[in-house]
N, C-alpha and C positions, 0 to 999 in steps of 0.2 A: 109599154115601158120596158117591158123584159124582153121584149123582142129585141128595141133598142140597142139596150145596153149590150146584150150577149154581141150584137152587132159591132159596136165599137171597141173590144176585148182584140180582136187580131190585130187592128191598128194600134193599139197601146203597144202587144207586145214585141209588134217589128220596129215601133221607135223604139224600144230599149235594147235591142237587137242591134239595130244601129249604133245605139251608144257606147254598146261593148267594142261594137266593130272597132268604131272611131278613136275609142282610147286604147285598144289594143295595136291598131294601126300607128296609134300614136307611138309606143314604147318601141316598137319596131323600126318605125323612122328616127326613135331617140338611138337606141341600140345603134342603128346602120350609121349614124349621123357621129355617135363617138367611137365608133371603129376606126370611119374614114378618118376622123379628125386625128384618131393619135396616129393609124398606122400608113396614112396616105403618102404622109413626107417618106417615109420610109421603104414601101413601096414603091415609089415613083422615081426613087434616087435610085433600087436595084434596079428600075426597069429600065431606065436611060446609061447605067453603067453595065447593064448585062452581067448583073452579079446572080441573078438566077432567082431569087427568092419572091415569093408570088404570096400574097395579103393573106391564103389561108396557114400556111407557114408561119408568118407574124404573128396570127392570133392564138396559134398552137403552141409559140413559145411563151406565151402568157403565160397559160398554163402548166407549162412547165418548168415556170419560174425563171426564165431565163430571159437576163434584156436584152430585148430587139435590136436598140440603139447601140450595143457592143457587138453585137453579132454581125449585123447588117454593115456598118461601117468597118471591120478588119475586111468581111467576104468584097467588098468595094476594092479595098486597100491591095487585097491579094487580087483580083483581076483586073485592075490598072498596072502594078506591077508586074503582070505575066503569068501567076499561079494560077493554076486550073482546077478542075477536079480530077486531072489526073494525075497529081501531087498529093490526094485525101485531102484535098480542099473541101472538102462537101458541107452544106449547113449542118446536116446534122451530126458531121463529127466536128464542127464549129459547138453547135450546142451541147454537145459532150462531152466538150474540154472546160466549156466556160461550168457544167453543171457540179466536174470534177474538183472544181476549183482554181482552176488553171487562170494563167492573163492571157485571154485570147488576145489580144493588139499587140502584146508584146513579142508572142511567138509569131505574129504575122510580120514585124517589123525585123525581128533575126533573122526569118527566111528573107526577107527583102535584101536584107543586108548581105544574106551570103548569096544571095542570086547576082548585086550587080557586083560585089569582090569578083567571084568569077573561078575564086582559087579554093570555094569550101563548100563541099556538098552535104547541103543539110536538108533533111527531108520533114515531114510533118508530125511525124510519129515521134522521128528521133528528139523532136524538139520541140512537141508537147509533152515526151520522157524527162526531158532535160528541165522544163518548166515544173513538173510537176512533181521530180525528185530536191523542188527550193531553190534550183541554180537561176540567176539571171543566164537566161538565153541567152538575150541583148550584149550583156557585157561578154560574155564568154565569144562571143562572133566578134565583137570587136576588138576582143586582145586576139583573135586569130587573124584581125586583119593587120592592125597594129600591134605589136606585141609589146606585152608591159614591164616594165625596169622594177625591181624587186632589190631593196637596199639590204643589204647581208653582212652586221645585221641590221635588222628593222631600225627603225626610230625610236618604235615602240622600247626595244632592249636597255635594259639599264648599261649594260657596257655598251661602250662608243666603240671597238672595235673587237675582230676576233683575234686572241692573244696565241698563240703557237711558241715552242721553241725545237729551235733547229739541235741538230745531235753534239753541235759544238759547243751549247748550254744557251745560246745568248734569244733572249727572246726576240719575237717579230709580232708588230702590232698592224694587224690587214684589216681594209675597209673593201666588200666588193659591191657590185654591182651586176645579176642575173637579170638577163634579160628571156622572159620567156612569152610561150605562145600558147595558147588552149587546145587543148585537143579536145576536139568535141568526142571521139570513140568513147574517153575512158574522166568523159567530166562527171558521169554518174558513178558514184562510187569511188572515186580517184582522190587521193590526198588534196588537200588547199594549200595556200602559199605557205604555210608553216612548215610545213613538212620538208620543201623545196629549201626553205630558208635552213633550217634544220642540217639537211641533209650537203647542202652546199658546204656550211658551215664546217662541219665534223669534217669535208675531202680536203678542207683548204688547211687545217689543223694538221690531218694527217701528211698530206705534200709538204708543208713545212717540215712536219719530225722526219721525214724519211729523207732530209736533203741533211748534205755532210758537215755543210756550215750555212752559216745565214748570209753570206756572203756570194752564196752560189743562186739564193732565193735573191737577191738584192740587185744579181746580174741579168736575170731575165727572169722578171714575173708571168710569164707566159709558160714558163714550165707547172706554176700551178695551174692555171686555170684548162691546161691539155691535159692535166693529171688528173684533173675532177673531174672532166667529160668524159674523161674515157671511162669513167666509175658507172655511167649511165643512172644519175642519181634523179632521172626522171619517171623511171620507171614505176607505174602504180599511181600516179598522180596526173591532174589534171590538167595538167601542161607540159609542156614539150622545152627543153632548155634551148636556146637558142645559142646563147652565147655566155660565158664569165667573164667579167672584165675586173681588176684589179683598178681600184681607185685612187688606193692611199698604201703605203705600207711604210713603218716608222721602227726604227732598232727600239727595243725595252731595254730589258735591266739582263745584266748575264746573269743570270738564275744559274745556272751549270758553277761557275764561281763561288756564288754564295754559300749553293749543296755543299759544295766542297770544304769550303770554309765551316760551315755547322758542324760539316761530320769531322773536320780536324779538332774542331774543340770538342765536342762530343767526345770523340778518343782522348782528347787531352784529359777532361774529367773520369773519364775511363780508369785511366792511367793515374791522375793521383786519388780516385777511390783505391785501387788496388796498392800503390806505394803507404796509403794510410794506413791498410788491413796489412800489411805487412809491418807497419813501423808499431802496431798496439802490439801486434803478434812476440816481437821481440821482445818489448817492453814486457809485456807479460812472462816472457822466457828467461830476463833479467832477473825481474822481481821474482822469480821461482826458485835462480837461483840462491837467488842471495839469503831467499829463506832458507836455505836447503844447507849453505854456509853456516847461519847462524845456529840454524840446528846442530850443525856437527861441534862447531866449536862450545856450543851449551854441553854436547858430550863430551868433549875432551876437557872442559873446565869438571865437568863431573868426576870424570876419569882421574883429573887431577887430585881433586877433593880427598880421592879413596887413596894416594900413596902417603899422606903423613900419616893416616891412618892405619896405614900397611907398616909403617916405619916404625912409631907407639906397638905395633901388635908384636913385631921382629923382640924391640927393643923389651919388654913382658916376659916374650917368651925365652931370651938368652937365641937368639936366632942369629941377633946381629949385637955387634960391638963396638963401643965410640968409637975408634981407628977406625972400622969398617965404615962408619958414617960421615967422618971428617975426608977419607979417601973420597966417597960418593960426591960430596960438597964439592971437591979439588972439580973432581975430572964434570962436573954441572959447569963450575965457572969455566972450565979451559973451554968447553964446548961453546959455549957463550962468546969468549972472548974471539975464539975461531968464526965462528957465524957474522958478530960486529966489524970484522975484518977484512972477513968475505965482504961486507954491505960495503966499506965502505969504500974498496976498491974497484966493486961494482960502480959504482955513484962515480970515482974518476975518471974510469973510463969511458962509459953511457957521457960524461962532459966534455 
């Protein structure tokens, strides 16, 4: 019986042998089985378009967190189009854009676009820099192929137009229309429409003040818009002006008139504050005198006061004599009646 048994112990343990085989076998055909399933499409699409990428690559970007489905359909996209890897088309700078953050599809479709334009060289670097500094690529290739009408000002602006006035006062109300283009060199870092909007703005402000009348802006508006290009007010921004066009321009109010008018009245108040400060000034030089009159005449009533008194003291002391005062009396009245005489031949003749 122990013979037996020890006998049937190697046969037990190569059926369980087998059984690990079989279900390890097993996980390995599962493994292989959803490899093929996810990345088969995938593989089979780069191998029939010659896009390059080969199933251990796909499984590599698993792990590197990166989707196969985005990578694998731009690197298609780009060698149906014509890009190579010797443009830095390569997967793994595919996956190094998408890990950055980047839209790979979208920087495959800018280089599309400026490959069949024909008129704008953009490379893969410049335009994974360009994706990756926030600009749409996409759109910036497309205002360099079309280039975009820029309303100045905006719609957005609460004024409906830019107001200027010419040096003869009268205002000018202008509507333009910039037409610009992208520069791709200087889209990173380069001012946006505002700036362009801005800067348009202020040359068209300016060409109007510097013209003699508004009558010379009204005869050819084409002297602004050569006046602002020649300013180079593209400079530093990330567009290239193409053109100014003038849309609208409508006469305002003659502001230079009105100035003129304020500061006439202005002087006019000027002028009667200072006739005012002059007419107290007098007034007060009146009223000084006439205290200054009333004053003397209180001393000559004074003055008065003290000669009966002087006449009483004469008359006391034998100084003076009734004839001596009846005489003084006389020649009081003749003085008198000289004076009344005077008046009143003054009076007929002044009539």
């Amino acid at each position: 019986m122990t013979f037996f048994a020890f006998s049937r112990l190697p046969l037990a343990l190569s059926g369980t042998n087998l059984i690990i085989l079989l279900v390890f076998a097993l996980l390995v055909g599962l493994v292989i089985l959803t490899v093929f399933a996810r990345y088969f499409r995938f593989w089979i699409q780069s191998y029939m378009t010659g896009a390059g990428i080969d199933l251990f690559d796909l499984i590599r970007m698993t792990f590197r967190r990166v989707n196969p489905a985005i990578v694998v359909r731009s690197k298609i996209m780009a060698v149906q189009a014509g890009l190579g890897d010797d443009e830095g088309l390569t997967t793994r700078a595919l996956e190094a854009h998408y890990m950055a953050g980047g839209n790979v599809p979208l920087v495959i479709r800018s280089m599309i676009a400026a490959r069949k334009a024909k008129i704008i060289q953009l490379g893969f670097k410049q335009a994974t820099a360009i994706d990756l500094a926030g600009r749409n690529i996409l759109e910036a290739v497309q205002t360099s192929v079309y280039p975009l009408v820029i309303d100045c000002p905006s719609k957005e602006s609460k004024r409906p137009s830019l107001d200027a006035i010419a040096q003869n006062g009268v205002q000018l109300k202008v509507k333009a229309r910039v037409t610009v283009r992208a520069n791709l060199d200087q889209l990173i870092g380069g001012a946006a429409e505002e700036t362009i909007v801005a800067r348009v703005g202020e040359g068209i402000v300016s060409a109007i003040g510097s013209a003699p009348t508004h009558a010379h802006v009204l005869e050819n508006p084409d002297r602004i818009s050569k006046a602002v290009l020649s300013r180079r007010l593209d400079s530093q921004t990330a567009f290239e002006i193409v053109s100014i066009d003038i849309a609208d321009i409508d006469v305002g109010d003659n502001i230079g008139a009105r100035l003129q008018a304020d500061k006439a009245e202005a002087d006019m108040r000027v002028a009667q504050a200072r006739a005012e400060r002059r007419r107290a000034a007098a007034i007060a030089t009146e009223q000084e005198n006439i205290a200054a009159t009333e004053k003397n005449r209180a001393i000559v009533v004074e003055a008065q006061a003290e000669v009966p008194k002087a006449i009483a003291e004469a008359f006391r002391s034998g100084k003076l004599g009734v004839l001596d005062y009846y005489k003084l009396k006389n020649v009081q009245a003749d003085t008198e009646m000289r004076e009344t005489i005077a008046d009143v031949g003054t009076k007929r003749t002044a009539s």
